[in-house]
Residue, then its C-alpha position, 0 to 999 in steps of 0.5 A: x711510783x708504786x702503789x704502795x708508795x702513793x698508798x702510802x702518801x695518799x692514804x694512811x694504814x689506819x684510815x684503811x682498815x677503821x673503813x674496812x672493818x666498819x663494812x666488813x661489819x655492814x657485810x655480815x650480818x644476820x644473813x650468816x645465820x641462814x648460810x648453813x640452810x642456803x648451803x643445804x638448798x643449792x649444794x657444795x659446789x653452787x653456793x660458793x659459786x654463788x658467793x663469790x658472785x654476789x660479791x663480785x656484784x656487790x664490789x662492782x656495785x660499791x666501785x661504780x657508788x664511789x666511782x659516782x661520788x668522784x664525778x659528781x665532785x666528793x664534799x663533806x655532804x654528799x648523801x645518796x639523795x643529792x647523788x639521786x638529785x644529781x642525775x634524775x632530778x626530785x625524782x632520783x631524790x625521792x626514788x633513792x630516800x624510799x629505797x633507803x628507808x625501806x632496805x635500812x629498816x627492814x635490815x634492822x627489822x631483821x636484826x631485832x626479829x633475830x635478836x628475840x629468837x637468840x634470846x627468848x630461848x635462853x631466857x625460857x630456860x627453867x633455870x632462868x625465868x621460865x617459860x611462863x614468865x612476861x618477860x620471855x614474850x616477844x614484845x617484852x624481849x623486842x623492846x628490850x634489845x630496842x632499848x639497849x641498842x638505842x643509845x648507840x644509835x645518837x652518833x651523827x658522825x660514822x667516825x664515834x662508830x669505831x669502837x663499836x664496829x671493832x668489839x662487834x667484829x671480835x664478838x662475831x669471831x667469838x661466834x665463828x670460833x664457837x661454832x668451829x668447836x661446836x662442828x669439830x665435836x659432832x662433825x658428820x663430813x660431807x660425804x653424800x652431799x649434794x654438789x648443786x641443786x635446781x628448783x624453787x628452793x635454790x632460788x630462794x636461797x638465792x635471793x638470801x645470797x643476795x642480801x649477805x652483802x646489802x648495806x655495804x653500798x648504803x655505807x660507801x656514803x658515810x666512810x666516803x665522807x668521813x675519809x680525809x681527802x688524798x693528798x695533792x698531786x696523787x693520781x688516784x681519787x677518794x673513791x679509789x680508796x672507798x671501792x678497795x676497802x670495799x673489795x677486802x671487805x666483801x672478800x672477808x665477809x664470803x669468807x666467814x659466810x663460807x666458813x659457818x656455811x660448811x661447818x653449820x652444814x656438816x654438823x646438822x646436815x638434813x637437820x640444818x634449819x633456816x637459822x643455824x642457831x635454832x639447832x643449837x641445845x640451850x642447856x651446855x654452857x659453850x653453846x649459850x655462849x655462841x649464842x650470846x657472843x652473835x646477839x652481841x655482834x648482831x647488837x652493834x651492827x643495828x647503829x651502823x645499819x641506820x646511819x645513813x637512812x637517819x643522814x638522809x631523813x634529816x638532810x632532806x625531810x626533818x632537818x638538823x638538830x639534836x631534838x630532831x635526831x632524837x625523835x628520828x631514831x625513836x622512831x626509826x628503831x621504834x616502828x622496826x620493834x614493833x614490825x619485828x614482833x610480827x615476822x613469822x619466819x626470818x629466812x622468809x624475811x630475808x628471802x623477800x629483802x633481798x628480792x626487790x630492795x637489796x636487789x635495787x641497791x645492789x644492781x639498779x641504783x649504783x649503775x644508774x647512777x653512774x650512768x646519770x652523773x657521767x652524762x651530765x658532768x662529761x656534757x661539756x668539753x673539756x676535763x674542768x669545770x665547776x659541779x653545783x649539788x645543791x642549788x638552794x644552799x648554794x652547797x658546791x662540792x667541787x674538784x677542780x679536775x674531773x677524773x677520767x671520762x668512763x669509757x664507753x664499754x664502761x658505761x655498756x657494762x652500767x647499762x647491762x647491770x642495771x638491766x639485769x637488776x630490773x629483770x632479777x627482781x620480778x623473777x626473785x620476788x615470784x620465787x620467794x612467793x611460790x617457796 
């Protein structure tokens, strides 16, 4: 049988793309703004080597998440704190809620803290209110983005964040749009630019690399969940699917980030600055309008950033409910505005995220787990048997038959990624302080 054949009769079109584009939008975020400047730091030829690295590291990542959730079993309540429980015990558990609360709110941090910067220019402007005005300050513009993203933030269930993902993905490619014409007009080629660079500034720009695609293993979760299950008799899993979707989606976010690396880069040239936005004049329409359509992107990716950290918290701290899961959002998003009016520079934001907990979730995390979740479910004989999760709630998330046992070169290669992991995070987190 071919795969486009069992494709067919495993997993339909529609489900594909909804999971595709919804971490296509987890991939680009922020970080695209700072692409330009990344370029500028490391050279012409190092960036997209670079790129294509860390994609090729965070696909490898998301495989080895899906691959882990197969093993343990699948089940409609998977989270990453049972897959943490699953092979470490209370302390995976804890370990991996923290590392999830830390990495979401400081995404969304950074989302609010870039949202401020888009507008209050804007705002500022004569024609509009005034630089004097109260309304143009942070903590007014902070609160303002707060309130309009708040509502979206109440779905439990990542299927009612469909439709906001897709106008958020055709709101980023206005903005791409917009800034091709912006570079097509006052394009300066790249004639004399470096091919690559080495020292702290590279290194930096590194670790803002590195956080272009933090989220996507996070959301595995969430779109493994909401998957319908493959049919009977298939020989592939659900997390075969989860980690092609996640392939495509990585593969289309390195292309936007090339795409506005490169046009940023030659239109501003020795003038890029950490966000390309900030070199953009407020006073020609077009590009007001660039900066309006990313607010607009950048609005609808805050709901999808806290979704799984919301999951978590009330599986495993706060409990179910629709009170709970209002209150949990207020004060989620809440404490990220009131954090967000206090980043004095986003691409340092960015530069020590992607450092220690972009860098655990990329690279320490997924390989542990699935070094952890092959050691227990292999370590009896024989390719059935029963998996219990949740051993209070008696929660069995069970497949009757285990997929292939991962091969021993297979479990090397976890090992050395989570080594490598560890060893990157130090040295990240010294850079960006030396910068």
């Amino acid at each position: 049988m071919s795969f486009l054949s069992e494709f067919e009769r495993t997993i339909d079109k529609r489900t594909l793309a909804v999971v595709t584009i919804g971490l296509f939008k987890t991939c680009v975020g922020t970080t695209i703004l700072s692409m330009p400047k990344a370029l500028a730091n490391t050279g012409l030829v190092v960036f997209p080597l670079l790129l294509f690295g860390f994609g090729l590291v965070a696909h490898y990542s998301c495989s080895l998440v899906a691959r882990s959730i197969d093993i343990m079993g699948g089940g409609k309540h998977i989270d990453p704190c049972k897959v943490g429980a699953y092979g470490l015990g209370d302390t995976g558990k804890w370990i991996t809620l923290g590392l999830t609360l830390l990495d979401s709110w400081g995404s969304c941090i950074a989302f609010l803290s870039t949202l401020a910067d888009i507008l209050r220019p804007l705002l500022e402007e004569e024609s509009v209110l005034g630089a004097g005005s109260v309304w143009t300050s942070q903590w007014v513009v902070v609160m303002s983005c707060t309130a309009l993203v708040f509502p979206l933030l109440l779905h439990t269930k990542i299927a009612g964040l469909a439709w906001i993902n897709i106008l958020g993905i055709v709101a980023l490619l206005a903005f791409v749009l917009g800034v091709f014409v912006e570079a097509v007009k006052n394009n300066q080629g790249l004639a004399g630019a470096p091919t690559g660079k080495l020292d702290t500034d590279c290194v930096v720009a590194l670790t803002v690399v590195a956080f272009a695609y933090d989220g996507a293993q996070i959301n595995v979760f969430p779109f493994y969940r909401g998957m319908p299950p493959v049919a009977k008799g298939s020989t592939r899993t659900k997390g075969y699917f989860v980690s092609l979707c996640c392939g495509m989606a990585v593969a289309l976010s390195a292309g936007a980030y090339l795409c506005v690396a490169f046009l940023g880069f030659s239109t501003y040239r020795g003038d890029t600055k950490s966000d390309v936005l900030d070199n953009i004049d407020n006073t020609n329409l077009m590009y007001v309008c660039i900066k309006i359509f990313f607010a607009i992107s950048l609005l609808f990716t805050v709901p999808l950033t806290l979704f799984e950290c919301a999951e978590v918290l009330r599986q495993h701290v706060f409990g179910e409910g629709s009170c709970v899961n209002l209150f949990l959002n207020v004060g989620l998003i809440g404490s990220a505005a009131l954090v967000a009016s206090f980043v004095p520079s986003m691409y340092a934001a960015f530069s020590y995220v992607g450092a220690t907990t972009g860098t655990a979730w990329t690279m320490i995390l997924p390989p542990m787990w699935f070094i952890f979740a092959t050691k227990r479910a292999y370590a009896e004989e024989g390719a059935t048997k029963d998996i219990q999760i949740d051993e209070e709630e008696r929660t069995s998330m069970v497949r009757a038959e285990l997929p292939p046992k991962p091969s021993d070169a297979e479990l090397a290669a976890a090992w050395a990624f989570m080594i490598a992991g560890c060893v990157c995070i130090p040295f990240f987190i010294y850079a960006t302080a030396i910068s």
